[in-house]
Short mmCIF file of the C-alpha atoms (twelve columns), coordinates in Angstrom:
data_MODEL
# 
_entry.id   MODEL 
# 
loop_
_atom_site.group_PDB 
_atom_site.id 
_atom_site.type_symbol 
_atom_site.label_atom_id 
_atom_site.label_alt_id 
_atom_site.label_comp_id 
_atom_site.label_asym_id 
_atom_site.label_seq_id 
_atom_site.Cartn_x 
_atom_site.Cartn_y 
_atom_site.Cartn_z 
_atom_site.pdbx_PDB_model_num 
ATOM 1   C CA . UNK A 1   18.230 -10.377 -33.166 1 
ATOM 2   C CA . UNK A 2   14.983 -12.103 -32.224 1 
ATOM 3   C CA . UNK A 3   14.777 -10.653 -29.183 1 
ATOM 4   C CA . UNK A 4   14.925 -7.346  -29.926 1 
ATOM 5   C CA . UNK A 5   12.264 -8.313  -32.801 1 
ATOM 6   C CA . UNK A 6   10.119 -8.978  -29.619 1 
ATOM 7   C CA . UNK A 7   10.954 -6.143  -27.305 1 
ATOM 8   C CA . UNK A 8   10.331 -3.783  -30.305 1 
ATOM 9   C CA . UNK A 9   6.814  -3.600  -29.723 1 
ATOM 10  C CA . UNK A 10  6.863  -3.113  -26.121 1 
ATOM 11  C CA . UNK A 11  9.527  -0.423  -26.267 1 
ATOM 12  C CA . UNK A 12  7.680  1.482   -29.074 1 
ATOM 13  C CA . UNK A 13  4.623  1.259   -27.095 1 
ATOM 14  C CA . UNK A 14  5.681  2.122   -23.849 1 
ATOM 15  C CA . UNK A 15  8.325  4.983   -25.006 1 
ATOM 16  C CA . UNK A 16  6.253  5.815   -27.614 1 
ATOM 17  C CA . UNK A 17  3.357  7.038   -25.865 1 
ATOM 18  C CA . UNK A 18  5.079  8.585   -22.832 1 
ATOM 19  C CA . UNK A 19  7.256  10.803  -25.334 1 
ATOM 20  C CA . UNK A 20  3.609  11.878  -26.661 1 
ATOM 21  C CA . UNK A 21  2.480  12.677  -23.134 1 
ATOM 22  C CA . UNK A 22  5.639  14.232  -21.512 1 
ATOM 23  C CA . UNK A 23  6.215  16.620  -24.762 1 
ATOM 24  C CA . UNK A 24  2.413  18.561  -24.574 1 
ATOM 25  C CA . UNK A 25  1.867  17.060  -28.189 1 
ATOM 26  C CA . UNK A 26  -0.950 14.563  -27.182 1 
ATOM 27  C CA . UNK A 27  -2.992 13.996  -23.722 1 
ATOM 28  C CA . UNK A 28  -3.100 10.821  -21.617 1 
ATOM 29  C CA . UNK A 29  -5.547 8.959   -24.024 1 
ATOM 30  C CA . UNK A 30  -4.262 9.976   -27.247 1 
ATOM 31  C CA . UNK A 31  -0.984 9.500   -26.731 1 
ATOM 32  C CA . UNK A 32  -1.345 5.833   -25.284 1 
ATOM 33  C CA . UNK A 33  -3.151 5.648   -28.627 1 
ATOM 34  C CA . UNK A 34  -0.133 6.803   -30.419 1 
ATOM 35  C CA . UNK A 35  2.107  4.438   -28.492 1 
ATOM 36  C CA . UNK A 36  -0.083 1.500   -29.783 1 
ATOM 37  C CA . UNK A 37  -0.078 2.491   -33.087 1 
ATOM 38  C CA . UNK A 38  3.669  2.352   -33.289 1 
ATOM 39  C CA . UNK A 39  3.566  -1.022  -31.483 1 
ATOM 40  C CA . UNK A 40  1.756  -2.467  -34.049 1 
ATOM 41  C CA . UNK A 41  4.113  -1.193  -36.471 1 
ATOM 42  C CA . UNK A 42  6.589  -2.589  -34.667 1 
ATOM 43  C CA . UNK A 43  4.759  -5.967  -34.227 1 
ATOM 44  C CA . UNK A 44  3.970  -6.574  -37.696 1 
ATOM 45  C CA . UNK A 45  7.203  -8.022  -38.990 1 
ATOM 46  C CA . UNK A 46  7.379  -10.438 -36.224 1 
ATOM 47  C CA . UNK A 47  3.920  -11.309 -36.565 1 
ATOM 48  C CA . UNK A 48  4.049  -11.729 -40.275 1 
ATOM 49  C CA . UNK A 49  7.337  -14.186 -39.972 1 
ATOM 50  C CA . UNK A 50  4.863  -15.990 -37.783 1 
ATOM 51  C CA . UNK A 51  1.848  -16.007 -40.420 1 
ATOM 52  C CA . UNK A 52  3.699  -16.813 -43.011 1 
ATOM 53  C CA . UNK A 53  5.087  -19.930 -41.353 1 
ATOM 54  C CA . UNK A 54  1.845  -21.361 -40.209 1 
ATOM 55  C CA . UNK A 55  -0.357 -20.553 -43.357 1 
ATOM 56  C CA . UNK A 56  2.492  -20.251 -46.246 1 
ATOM 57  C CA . UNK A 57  1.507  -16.523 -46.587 1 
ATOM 58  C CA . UNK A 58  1.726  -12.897 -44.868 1 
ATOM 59  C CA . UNK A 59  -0.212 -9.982  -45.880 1 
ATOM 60  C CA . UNK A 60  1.457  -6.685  -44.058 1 
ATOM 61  C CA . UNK A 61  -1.992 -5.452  -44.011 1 
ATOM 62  C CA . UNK A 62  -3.953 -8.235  -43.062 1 
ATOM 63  C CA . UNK A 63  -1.415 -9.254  -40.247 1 
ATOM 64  C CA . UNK A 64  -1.699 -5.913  -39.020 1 
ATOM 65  C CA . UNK A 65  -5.339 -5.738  -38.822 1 
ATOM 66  C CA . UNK A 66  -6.115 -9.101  -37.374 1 
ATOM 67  C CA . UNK A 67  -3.092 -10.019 -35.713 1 
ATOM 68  C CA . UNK A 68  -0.568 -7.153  -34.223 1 
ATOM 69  C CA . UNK A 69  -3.387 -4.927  -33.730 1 
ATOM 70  C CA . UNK A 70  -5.702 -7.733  -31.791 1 
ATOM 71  C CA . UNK A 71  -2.557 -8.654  -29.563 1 
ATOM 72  C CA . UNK A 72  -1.557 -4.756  -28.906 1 
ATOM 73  C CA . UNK A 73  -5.128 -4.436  -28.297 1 
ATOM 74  C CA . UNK A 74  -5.179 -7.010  -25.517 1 
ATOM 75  C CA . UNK A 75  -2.487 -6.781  -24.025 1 
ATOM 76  C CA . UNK A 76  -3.066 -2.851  -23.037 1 
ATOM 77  C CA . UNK A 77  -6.383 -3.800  -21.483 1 
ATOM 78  C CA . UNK A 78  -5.025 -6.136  -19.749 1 
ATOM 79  C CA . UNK A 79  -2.082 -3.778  -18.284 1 
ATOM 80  C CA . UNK A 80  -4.612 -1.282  -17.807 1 
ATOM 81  C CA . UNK A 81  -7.258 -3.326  -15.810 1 
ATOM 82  C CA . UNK A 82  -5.298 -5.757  -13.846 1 
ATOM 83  C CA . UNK A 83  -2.324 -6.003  -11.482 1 
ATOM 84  C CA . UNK A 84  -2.106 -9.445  -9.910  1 
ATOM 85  C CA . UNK A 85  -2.460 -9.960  -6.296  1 
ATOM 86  C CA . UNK A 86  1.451  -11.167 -6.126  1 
ATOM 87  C CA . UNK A 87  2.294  -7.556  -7.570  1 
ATOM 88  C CA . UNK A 88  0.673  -5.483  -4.883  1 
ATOM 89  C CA . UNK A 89  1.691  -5.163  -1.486  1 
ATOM 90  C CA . UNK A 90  -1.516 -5.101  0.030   1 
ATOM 91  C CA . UNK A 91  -5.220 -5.488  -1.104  1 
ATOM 92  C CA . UNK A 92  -5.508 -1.493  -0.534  1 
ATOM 93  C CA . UNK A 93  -2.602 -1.200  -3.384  1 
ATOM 94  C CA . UNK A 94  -4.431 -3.098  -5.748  1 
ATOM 95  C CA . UNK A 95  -7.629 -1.496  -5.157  1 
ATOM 96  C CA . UNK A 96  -5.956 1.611   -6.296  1 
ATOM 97  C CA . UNK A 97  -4.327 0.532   -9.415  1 
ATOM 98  C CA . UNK A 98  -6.763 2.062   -11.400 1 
ATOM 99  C CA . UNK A 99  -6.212 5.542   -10.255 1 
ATOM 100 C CA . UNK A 100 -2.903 5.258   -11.325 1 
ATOM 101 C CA . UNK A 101 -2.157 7.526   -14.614 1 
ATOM 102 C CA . UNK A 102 -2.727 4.545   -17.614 1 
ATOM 103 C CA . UNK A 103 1.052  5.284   -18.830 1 
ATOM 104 C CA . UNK A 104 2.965  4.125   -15.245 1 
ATOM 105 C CA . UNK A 105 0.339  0.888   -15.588 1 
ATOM 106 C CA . UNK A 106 1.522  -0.099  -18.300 1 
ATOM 107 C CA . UNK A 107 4.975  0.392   -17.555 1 
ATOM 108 C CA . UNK A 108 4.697  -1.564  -14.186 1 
ATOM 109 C CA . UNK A 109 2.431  -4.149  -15.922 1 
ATOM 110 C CA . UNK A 110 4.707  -4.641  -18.164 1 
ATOM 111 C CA . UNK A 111 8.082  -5.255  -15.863 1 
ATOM 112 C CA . UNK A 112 5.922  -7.435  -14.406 1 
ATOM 113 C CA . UNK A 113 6.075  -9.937  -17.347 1 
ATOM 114 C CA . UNK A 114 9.606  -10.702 -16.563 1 
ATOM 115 C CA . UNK A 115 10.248 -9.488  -13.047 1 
ATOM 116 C CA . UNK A 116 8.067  -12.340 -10.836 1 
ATOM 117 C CA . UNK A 117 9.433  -10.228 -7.549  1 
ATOM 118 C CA . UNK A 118 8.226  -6.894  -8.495  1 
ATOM 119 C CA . UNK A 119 5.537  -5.514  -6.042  1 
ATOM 120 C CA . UNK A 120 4.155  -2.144  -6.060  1 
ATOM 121 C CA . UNK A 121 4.189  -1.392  -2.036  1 
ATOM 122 C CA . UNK A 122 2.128  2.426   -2.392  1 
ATOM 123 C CA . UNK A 123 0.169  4.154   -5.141  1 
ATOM 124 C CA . UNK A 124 -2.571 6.842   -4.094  1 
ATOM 125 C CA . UNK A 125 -2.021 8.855   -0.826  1 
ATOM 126 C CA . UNK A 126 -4.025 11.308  1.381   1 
ATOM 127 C CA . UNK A 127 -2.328 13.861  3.367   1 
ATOM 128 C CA . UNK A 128 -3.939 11.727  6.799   1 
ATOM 129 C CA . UNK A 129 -1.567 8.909   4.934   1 
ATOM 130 C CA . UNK A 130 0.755  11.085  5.670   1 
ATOM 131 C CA . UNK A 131 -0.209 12.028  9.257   1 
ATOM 132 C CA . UNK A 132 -0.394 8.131   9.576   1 
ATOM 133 C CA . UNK A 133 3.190  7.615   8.768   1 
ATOM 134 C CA . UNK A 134 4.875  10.291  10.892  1 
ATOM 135 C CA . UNK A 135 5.624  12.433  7.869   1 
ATOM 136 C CA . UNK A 136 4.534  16.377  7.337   1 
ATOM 137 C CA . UNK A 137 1.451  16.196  4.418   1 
ATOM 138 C CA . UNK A 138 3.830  17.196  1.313   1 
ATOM 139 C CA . UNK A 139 1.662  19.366  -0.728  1 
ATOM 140 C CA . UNK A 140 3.666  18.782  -4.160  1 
ATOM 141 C CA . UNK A 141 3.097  14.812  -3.540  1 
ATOM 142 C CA . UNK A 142 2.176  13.048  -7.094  1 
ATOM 143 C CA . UNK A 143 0.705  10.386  -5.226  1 
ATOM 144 C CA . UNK A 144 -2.350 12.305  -4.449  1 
ATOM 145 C CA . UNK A 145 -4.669 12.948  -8.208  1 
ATOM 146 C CA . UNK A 146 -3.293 15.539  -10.188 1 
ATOM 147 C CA . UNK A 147 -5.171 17.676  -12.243 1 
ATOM 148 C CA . UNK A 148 -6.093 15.142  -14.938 1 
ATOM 149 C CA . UNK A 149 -7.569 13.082  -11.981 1 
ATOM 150 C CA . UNK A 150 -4.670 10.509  -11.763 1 
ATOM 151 C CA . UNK A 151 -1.984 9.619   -9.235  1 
ATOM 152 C CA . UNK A 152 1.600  10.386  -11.048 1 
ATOM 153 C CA . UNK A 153 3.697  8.004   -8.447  1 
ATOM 154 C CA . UNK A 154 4.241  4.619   -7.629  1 
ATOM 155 C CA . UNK A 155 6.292  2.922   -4.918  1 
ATOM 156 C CA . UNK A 156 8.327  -0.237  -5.605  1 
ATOM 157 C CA . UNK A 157 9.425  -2.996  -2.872  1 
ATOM 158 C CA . UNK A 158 14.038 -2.980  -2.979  1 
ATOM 159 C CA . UNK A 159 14.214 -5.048  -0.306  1 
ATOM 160 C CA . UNK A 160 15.666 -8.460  -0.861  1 
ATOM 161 C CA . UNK A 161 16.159 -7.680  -4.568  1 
ATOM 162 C CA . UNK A 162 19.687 -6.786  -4.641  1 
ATOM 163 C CA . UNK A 163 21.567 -3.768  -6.105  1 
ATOM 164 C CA . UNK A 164 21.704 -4.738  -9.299  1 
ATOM 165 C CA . UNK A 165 17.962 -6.022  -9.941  1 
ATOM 166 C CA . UNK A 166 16.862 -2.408  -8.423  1 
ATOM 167 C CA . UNK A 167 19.194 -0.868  -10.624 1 
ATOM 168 C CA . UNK A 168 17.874 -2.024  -13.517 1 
ATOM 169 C CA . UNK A 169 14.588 -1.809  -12.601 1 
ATOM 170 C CA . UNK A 170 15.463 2.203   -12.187 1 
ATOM 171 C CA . UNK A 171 17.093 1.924   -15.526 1 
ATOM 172 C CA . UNK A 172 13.795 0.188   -17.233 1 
ATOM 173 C CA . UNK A 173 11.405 3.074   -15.955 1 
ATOM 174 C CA . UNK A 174 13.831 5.644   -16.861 1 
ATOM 175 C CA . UNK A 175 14.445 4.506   -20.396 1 
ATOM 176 C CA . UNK A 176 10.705 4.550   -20.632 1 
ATOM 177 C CA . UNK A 177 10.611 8.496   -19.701 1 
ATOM 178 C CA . UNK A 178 9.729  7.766   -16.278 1 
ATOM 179 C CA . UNK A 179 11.565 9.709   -13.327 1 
ATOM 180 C CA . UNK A 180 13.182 7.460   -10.539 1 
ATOM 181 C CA . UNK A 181 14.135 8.482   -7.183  1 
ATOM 182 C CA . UNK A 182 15.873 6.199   -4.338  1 
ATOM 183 C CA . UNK A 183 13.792 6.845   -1.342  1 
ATOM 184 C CA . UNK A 184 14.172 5.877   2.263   1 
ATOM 185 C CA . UNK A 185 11.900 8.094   4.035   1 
ATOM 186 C CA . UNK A 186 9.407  5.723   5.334   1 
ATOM 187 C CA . UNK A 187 11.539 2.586   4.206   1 
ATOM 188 C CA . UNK A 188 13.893 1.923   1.073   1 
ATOM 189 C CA . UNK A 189 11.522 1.810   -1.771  1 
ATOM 190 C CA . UNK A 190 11.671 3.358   -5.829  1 
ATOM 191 C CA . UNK A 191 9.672  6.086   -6.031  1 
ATOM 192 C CA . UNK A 192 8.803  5.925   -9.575  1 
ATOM 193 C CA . UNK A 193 7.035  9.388   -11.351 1 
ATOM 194 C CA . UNK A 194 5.493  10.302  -14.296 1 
ATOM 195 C CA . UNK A 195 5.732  14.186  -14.663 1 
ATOM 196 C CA . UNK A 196 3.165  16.003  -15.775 1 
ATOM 197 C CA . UNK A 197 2.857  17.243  -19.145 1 
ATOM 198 C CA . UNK A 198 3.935  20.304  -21.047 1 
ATOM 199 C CA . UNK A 199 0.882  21.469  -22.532 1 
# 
């Protein structure tokens, strides 16, 4: 019970706002928006149990304001901004983090917290990437910028991690509305997507 009173949050925030997104009825910003909104719902119950045991009392409103919203507030900058050096296969990765759409940051960022082995091996592409590699330039490729100016693919490291660690890891990013393909053209990687959306 008390862990799902702590995963709450994260899962209302990260499925939240991608359901936003993928279904046309908000854009990349709004619906992240959206997604934080319900994770401070989600956060306030837990956060007022907390409250209430320091101080003696819990105001849903007050918690909410200066507590859940603070932390959800946070923690997405955080996601957003940063993926640590121990995440990202090369410097070049990380230097591209940022043009990664927000929504698959914050679902990689957020993995991260409890996957220590998790490393992103390839975000942003050109088609001389491509030329680089030994593979024709694909055209349809959502790691080059899409139309809203962000890369829509990531690349995760399977090697050494097991069956069963990459199959969850496929499992996580698809229960967040994320695509995930098995890929081995280059080498045996997750090629993780976020569609576009239907607007």
């Amino acid at each position: 019970m008390g862990a799902t009173v702590l995963v709450l949050p994260f899962a209302a925030l990260l499925r939240g706002s991608t359901a936003l997104y993928l279904s046309g009825l908000a854009p990349t910003w709004p619906a992240l928006a959206g997604g934080a909104l319900l994770a401070v719902l989600a956060a306030i119950l837990p956060a007022a149990v907390v409250v209430k045991r320091v101080t003696g009392r819990a105001h849903p409103w007050r918690v909410a304001k200066w507590v859940a919203l603070p932390i959800v507030l946070v923690y997405c900058a955080q996601a957003l901004l940063f993926l640590s050096q121990g995440h990202a296969k090369t410097g070049e990765v990380r230097s591209y983090y940022r043009t990664l759409h927000p929504l698959l940051r914050l679902g990689v960022s957020t993995l991260a917290l409890v996957d220590g082995d998790l490393v992103v091996t390839d975000t942003r592409r050109t088609r001389s990437d491509y030329a680089r590699m030994g593979m024709p330039a694909a055209e349809w490729s959502m790691h080059y910028p899409q139309s809203d100016g962000y890369v829509h693919a990531m690349d995760l490291r399977t090697l050494d991690r097991g069956g069963l660690r990459n199959w969850l890891t496929g499992l996580y990013f698809g229960a967040i509305g994320l695509r995930v393909l098995r890929h081995v053209g280059t080498a045996d990687h997750l090629h993780v997507v976020l569609p576009l959306s239907r607007k």
